[in-house]
C-alpha positions in Angstrom: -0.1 -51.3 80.1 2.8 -51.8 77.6 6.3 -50.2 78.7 7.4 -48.2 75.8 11.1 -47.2 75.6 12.8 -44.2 73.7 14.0 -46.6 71.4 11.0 -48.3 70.2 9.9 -44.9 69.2 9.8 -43.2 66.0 11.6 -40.3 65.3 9.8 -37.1 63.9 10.6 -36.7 60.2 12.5 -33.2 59.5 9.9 -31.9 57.6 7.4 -32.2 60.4 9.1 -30.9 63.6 8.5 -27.9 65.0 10.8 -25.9 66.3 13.8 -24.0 64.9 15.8 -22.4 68.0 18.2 -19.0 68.3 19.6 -18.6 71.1 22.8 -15.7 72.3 23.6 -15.1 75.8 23.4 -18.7 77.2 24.8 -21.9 77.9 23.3 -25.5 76.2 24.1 -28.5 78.4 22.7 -32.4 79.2 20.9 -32.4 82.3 19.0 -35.9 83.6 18.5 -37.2 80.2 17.1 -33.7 78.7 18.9 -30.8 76.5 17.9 -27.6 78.2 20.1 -24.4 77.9 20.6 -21.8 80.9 20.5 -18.2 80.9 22.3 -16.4 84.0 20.7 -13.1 85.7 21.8 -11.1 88.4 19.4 -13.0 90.9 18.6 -16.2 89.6 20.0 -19.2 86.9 17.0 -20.4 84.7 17.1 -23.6 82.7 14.8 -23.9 79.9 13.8 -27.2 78.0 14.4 -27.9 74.5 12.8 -30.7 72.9 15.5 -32.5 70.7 12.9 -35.0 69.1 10.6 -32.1 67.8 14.0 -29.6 66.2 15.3 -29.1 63.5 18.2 -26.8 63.9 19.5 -25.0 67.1 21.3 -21.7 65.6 23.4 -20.4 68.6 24.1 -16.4 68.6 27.0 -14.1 70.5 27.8 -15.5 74.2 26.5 -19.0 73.9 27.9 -22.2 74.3 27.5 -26.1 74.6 28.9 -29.0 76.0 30.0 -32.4 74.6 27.4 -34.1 76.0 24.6 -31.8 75.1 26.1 -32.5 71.7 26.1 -35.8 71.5 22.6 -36.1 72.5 21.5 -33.6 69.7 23.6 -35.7 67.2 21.6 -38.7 68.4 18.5 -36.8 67.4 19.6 -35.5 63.9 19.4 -31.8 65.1 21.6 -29.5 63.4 23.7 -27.0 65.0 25.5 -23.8 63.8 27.0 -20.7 65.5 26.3 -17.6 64.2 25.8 -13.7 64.2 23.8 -11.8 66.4 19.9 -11.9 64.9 20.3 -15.2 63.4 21.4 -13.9 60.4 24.8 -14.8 59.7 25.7 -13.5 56.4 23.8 -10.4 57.0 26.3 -9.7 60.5 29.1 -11.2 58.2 29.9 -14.3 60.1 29.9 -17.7 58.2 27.9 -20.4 59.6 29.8 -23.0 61.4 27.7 -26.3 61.1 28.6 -29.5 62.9 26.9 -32.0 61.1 26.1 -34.6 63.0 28.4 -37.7 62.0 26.3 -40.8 64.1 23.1 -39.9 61.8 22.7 -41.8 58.9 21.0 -39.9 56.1 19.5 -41.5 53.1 21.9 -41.9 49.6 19.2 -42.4 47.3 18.5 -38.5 47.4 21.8 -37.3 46.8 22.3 -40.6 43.9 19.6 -39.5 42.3 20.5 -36.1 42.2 23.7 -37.1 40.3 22.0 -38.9 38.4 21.4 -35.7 36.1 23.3 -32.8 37.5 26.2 -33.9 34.8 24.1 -33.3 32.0 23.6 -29.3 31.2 20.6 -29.9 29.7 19.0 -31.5 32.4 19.7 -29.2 35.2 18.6 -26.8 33.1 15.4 -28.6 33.2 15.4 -29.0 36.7 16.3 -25.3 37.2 12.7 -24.8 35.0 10.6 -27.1 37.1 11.7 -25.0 39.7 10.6 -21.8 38.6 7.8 -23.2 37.7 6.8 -24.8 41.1 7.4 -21.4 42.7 5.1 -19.8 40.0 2.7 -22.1 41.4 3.1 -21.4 44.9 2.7 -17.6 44.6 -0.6 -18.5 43.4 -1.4 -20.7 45.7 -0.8 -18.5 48.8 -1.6 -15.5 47.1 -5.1 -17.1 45.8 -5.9 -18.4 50.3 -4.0 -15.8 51.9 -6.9 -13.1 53.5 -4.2 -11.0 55.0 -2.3 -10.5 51.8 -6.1 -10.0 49.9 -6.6 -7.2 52.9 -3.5 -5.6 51.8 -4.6 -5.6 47.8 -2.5 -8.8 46.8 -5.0 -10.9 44.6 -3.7 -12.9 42.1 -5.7 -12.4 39.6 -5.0 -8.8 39.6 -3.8 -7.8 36.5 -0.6 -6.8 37.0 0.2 -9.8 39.2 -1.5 -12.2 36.6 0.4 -10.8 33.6 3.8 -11.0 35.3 3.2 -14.5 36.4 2.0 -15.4 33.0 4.1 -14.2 31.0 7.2 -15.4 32.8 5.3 -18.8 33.1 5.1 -18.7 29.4 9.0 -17.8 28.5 10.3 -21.3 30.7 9.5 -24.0 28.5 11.3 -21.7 25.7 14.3 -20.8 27.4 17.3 -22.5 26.1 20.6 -21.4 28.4 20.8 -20.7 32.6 21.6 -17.8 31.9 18.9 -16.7 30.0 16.6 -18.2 33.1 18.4 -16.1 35.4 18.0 -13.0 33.2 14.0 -13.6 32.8 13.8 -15.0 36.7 15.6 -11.4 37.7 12.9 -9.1 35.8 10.3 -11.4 36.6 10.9 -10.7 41.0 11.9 -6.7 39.8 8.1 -6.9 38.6 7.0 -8.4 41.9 9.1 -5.8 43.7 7.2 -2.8 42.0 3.7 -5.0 42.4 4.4 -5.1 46.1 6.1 -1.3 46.5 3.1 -0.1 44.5 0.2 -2.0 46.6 2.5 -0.2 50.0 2.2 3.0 49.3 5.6 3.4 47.3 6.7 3.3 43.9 10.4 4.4 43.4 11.6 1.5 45.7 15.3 0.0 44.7 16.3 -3.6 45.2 19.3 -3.3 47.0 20.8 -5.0 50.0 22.6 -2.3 51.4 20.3 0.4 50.9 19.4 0.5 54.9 15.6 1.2 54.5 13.0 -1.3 56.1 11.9 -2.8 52.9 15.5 -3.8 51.9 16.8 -4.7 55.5 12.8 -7.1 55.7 14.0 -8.8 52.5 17.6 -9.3 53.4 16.3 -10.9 56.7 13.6 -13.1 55.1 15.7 -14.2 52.3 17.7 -15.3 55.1 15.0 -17.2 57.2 14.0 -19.3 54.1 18.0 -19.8 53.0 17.8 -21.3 56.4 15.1 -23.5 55.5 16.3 -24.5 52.0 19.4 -25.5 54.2 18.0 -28.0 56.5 15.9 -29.5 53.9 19.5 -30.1 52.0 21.0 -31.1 54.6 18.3 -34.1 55.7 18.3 -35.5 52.5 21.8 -35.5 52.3 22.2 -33.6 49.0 25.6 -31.1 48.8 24.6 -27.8 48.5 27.3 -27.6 46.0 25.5 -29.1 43.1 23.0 -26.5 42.2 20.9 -26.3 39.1 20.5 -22.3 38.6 23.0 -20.0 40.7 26.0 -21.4 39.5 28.4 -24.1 39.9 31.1 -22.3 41.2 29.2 -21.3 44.4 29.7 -23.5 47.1 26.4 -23.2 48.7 24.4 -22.4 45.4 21.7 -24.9 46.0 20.8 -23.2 49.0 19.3 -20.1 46.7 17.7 -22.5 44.0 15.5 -24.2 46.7 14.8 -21.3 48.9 13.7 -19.2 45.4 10.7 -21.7 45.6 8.7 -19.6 48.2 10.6 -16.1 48.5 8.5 -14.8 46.2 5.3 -15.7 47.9 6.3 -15.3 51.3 8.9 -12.9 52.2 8.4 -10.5 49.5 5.2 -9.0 50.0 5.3 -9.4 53.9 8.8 -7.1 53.7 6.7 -4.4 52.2 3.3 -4.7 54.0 5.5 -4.9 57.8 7.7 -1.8 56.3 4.5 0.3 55.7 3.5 -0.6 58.9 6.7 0.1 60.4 7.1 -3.2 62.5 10.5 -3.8 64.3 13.0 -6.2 63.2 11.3 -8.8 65.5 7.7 -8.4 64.7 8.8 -8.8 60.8 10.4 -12.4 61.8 7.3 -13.2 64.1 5.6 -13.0 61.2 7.1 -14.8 58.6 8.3 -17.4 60.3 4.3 -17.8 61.4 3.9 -17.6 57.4 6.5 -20.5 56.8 4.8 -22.6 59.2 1.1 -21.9 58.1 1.7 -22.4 54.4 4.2 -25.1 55.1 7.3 -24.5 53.4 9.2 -26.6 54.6 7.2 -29.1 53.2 7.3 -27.9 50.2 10.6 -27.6 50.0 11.0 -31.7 51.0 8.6 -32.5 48.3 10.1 -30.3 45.2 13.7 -31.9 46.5 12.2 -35.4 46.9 10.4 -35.4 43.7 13.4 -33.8 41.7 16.1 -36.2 43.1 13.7 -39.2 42.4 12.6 -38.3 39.3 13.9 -41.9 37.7 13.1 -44.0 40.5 10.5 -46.3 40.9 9.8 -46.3 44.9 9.2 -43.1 47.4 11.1 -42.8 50.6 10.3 -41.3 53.6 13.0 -38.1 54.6 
């Protein structure tokens, strides 16, 4: 039988691996050949394996730390890596994220070419920004139209105060002449959703706002995080600046970040914020969940393939991320 060495391998495409790692309270080292990190008790060291090949990003939390060769061998593997708060949600425990890019990985140009191909004419990020909204009007429906748990909880799409919000917003795009008039219709459009979702949990006078302190606030904050996360990594592997966004402003330097993760908020985190307040899950069970959500509807897909088709939207030949 045929000897097969790491090299002669391929590598797992971002957009397919599995695994997105926090860890806090532990160190990350290179042991025989392997990433594993160790966590330290009272009676015993333990040393857990992480599989580099299969990762996307290792997000590492209060009283961690890594070694050089540990990092070397997750730059090898395209893995990103990024210190930050406690929970995994850095903005929220108002830490920035620290992210070494790894510089040995050689990420595709065409992306990021054709990207600025049109980002210096208004007019055409504006109809990027539109495609956009679009595509995540689209993806509501689609999870909203498959989803049985969300149906259980008196989501259905064709409800119709769901289809009426979705519809009409769907139907202002293709007239909408400035960003800022996208924004403007964007914003009343999700304080709809909002009300929708409040209304279907039991609630009705429910307040968007970030420091309010109650579940359903703190469950968005921390969703809207998780998928900022993934808008992030898709960015990042297709080697695209998050500076150069098409919606939030240009004077952000991390903009793009909340254009692409806008693409499946709406159908993900939002109405799983309100059904897991209602139920009164902990701050855990809430993540459990929509990071299960992410991975069942694949959104991180989708987010590849609305960046992909975006950025290549005058070329001629598709590329593998």
């Amino acid at each position: 039988m045929e000897q097969l060495s790491p090299t002669t391998l391929k590598s797992i495409l971002h957009s397919k691996r599995a695994n997105i790692y926090y860890l806090e309270h532990c160190r990350v080292m290179q042991k025989d050949g392997r990433v594993l990190y160790l966590t330290e008790s009272k009676d015993s060291n333990l040393y857990w394996n992480i599989p580099i090949a299969n990762t996307t990003v290792i997000m590492l939390g209060t009283g961690t730390s890594i070694t050089q060769a540990a990092m070397r061998m997750l730059a090898s593997a395209g893995v990103l890596v990024g210190f930050c708060g406690g929970g995994g949600t850095p903005l929220f425990s108002g830490s920035e994220v620290e992210w070494l890019t790894p510089q040995s990985e050689y990420r595709p140009t065409e992306y990021m070419q054709g990207w600025m191909s049109f980002w210096f004419d208004e007019q055409k990020r504006l109809q990027v920004a539109k495609q956009f909204q679009l595509a995540r009007i689209e993806f509501i429906r689609t999870i909203w139209t498959k989803d049985k748990d969300l149906q259980s909880e008196g989501f259905y799409v064709d409800d119709i105060d769901i289809e009426k919000t979705l519809a009409n917003f769907a139907k202002k795009i293709p007239n909408i002449q400035s960003v800022g008039e996208l924004l403007l219709t964007e914003a009343t459009t999700t304080k709809s959703l909002y009300k929708i979702a409040a209304t279907r949990c039991g609630g009705s006078d429910f307040v968007r706002n970030p420091d309010n302190g109650d579940l359903a606030n703190n469950f968005l904050n921390h969703g809207n995080y998780l998928a900022y996360g993934l808008a992030a990594t898709s960015l990042w592997v297709l080697g695209i600046s998050h500076s150069f966004a098409v919606m939030h402003g240009k004077t952000r330097r991390g903009a793009l970040v909340f254009d692409v993760a806008d693409l499946i908020k709406d159908a993900i985190v939002l109405p799983w914020a309100f059904i897991c307040a209602n139920e009164k899950m902990t701050e855990q069970e809430f993540r459990q969940q929509i990071l299960q959500k992410f991975t069942e509807y694949k959104a991180l897909d989708f987010m590849f393939n609305q960046i992909k088709e975006k950025a290549l939207h005058n070329y001629s030949h598709d590329t593998d991320n």
